[in-house]
Short mmCIF file of the C-alpha atoms (twelve columns), coordinates in Angstrom:
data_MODEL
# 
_entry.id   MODEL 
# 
loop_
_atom_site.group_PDB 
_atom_site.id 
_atom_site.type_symbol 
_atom_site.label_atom_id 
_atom_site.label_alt_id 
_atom_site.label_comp_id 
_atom_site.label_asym_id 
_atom_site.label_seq_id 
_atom_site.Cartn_x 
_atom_site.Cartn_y 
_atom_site.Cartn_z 
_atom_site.pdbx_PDB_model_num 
ATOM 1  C CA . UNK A 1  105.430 117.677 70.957  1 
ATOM 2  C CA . UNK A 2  107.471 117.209 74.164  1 
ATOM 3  C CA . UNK A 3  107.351 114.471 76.557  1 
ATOM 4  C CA . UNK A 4  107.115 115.701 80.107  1 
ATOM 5  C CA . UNK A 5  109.187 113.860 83.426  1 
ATOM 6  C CA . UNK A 6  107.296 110.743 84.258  1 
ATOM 7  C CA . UNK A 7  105.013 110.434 86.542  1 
ATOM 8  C CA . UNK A 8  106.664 109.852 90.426  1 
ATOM 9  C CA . UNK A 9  104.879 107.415 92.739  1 
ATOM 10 C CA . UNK A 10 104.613 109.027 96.570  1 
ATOM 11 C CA . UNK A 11 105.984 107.170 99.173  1 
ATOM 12 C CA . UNK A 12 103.634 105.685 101.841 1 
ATOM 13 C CA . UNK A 13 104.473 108.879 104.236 1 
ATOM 14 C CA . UNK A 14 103.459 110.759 101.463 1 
ATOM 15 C CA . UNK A 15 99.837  109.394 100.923 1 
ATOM 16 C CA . UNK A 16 99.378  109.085 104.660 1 
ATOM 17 C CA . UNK A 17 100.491 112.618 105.586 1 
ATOM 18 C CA . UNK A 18 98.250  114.100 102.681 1 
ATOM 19 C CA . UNK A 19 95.161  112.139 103.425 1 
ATOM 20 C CA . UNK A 20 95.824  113.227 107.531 1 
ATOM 21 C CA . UNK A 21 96.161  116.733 106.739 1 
ATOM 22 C CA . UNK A 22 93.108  117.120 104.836 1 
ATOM 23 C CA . UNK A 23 91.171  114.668 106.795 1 
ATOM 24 C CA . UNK A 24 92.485  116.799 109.827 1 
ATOM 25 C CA . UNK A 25 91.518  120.178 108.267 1 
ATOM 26 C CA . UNK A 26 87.727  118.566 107.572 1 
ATOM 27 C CA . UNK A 27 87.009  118.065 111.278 1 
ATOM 28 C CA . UNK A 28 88.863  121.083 113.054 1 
ATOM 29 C CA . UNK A 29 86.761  122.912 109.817 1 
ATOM 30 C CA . UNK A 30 83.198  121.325 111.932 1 
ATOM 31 C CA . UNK A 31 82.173  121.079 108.038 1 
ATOM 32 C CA . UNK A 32 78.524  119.925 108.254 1 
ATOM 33 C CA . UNK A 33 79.557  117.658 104.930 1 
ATOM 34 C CA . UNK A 34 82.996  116.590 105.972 1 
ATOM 35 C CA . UNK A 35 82.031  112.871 106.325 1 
ATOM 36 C CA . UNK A 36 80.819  112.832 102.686 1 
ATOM 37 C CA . UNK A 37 84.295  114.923 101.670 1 
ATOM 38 C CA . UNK A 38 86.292  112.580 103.064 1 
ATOM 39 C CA . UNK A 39 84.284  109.137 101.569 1 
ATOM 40 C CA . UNK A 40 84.680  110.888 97.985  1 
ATOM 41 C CA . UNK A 41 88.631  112.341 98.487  1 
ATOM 42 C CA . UNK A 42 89.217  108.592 99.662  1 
ATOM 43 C CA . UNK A 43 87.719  107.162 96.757  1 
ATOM 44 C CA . UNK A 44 89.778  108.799 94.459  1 
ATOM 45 C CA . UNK A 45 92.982  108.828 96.526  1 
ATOM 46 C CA . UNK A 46 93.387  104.875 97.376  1 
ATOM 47 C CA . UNK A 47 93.013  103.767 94.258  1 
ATOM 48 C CA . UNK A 48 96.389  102.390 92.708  1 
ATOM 49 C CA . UNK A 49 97.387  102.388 96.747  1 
ATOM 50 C CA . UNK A 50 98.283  99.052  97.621  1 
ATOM 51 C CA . UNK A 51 95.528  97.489  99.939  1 
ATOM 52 C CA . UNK A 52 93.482  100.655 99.476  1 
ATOM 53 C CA . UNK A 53 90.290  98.423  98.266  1 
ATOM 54 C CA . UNK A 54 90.134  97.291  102.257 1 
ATOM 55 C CA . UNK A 55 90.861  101.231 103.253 1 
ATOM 56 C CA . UNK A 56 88.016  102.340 101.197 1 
ATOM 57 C CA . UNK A 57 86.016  99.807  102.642 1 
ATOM 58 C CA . UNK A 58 86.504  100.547 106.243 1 
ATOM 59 C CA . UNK A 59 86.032  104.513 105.585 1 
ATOM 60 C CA . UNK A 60 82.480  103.562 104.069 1 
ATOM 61 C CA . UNK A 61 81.539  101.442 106.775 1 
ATOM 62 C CA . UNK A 62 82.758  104.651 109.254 1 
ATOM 63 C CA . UNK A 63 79.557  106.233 110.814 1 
ATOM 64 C CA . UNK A 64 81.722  109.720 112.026 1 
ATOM 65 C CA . UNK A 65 84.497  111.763 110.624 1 
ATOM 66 C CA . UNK A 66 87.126  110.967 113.842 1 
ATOM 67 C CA . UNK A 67 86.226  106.932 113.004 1 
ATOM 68 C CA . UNK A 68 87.316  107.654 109.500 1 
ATOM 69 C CA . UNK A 69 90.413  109.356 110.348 1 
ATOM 70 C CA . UNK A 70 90.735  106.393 113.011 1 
ATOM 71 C CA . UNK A 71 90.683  103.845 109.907 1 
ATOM 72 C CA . UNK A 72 93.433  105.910 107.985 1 
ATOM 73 C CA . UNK A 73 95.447  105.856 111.102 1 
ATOM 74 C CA . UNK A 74 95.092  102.003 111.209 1 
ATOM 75 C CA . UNK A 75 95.982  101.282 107.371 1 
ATOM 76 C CA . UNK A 76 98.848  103.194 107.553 1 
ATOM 77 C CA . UNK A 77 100.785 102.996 110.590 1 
ATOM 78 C CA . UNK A 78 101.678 99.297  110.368 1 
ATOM 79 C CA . UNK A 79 102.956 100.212 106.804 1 
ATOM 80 C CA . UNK A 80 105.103 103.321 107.807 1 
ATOM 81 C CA . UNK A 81 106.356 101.381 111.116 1 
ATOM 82 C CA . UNK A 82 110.164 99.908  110.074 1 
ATOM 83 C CA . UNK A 83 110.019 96.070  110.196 1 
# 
């Protein structure tokens, strides 16, 4: 049995430009289920992020697919902003 690389953790950038993109593609896509895409990709994405408990919250509380991406935009820019 071999033992494969371990597992590396994605920087904030990372997670941020991955949940953008997809959330991006969802909207320009005019999916009639985008809104329910994004609530489920979110759920499985934020967990182990740190904070993500308050990101999933605000994305179910979202009533539109631009307030969603609005929420990721909120969560992550004060994190990727240098101090």
């Amino acid at each position: 049995m071999t033992r494969s690389a371990p597992y590396d953790e994605p920087a904030e950038s990372d997670r941020y430009a991955m949940i953008h993109t997809y959330f991006r593609m969802l909207i320009e896509e005019e999916l009639p289920d985008a809104q329910g895409k994004m609530k489920q990709f979110a759920s499985w994405f934020t967990h182990g992020v740190p904070g993500g408990a308050a990101l999933r919250k605000a994305i179910y509380e979202s009533k539109s697919p631009p307030e969603i991406l609005l929420r990721v935009e909120e969560f992550f820019v004060p994190v990727l902003q240098p101090a």
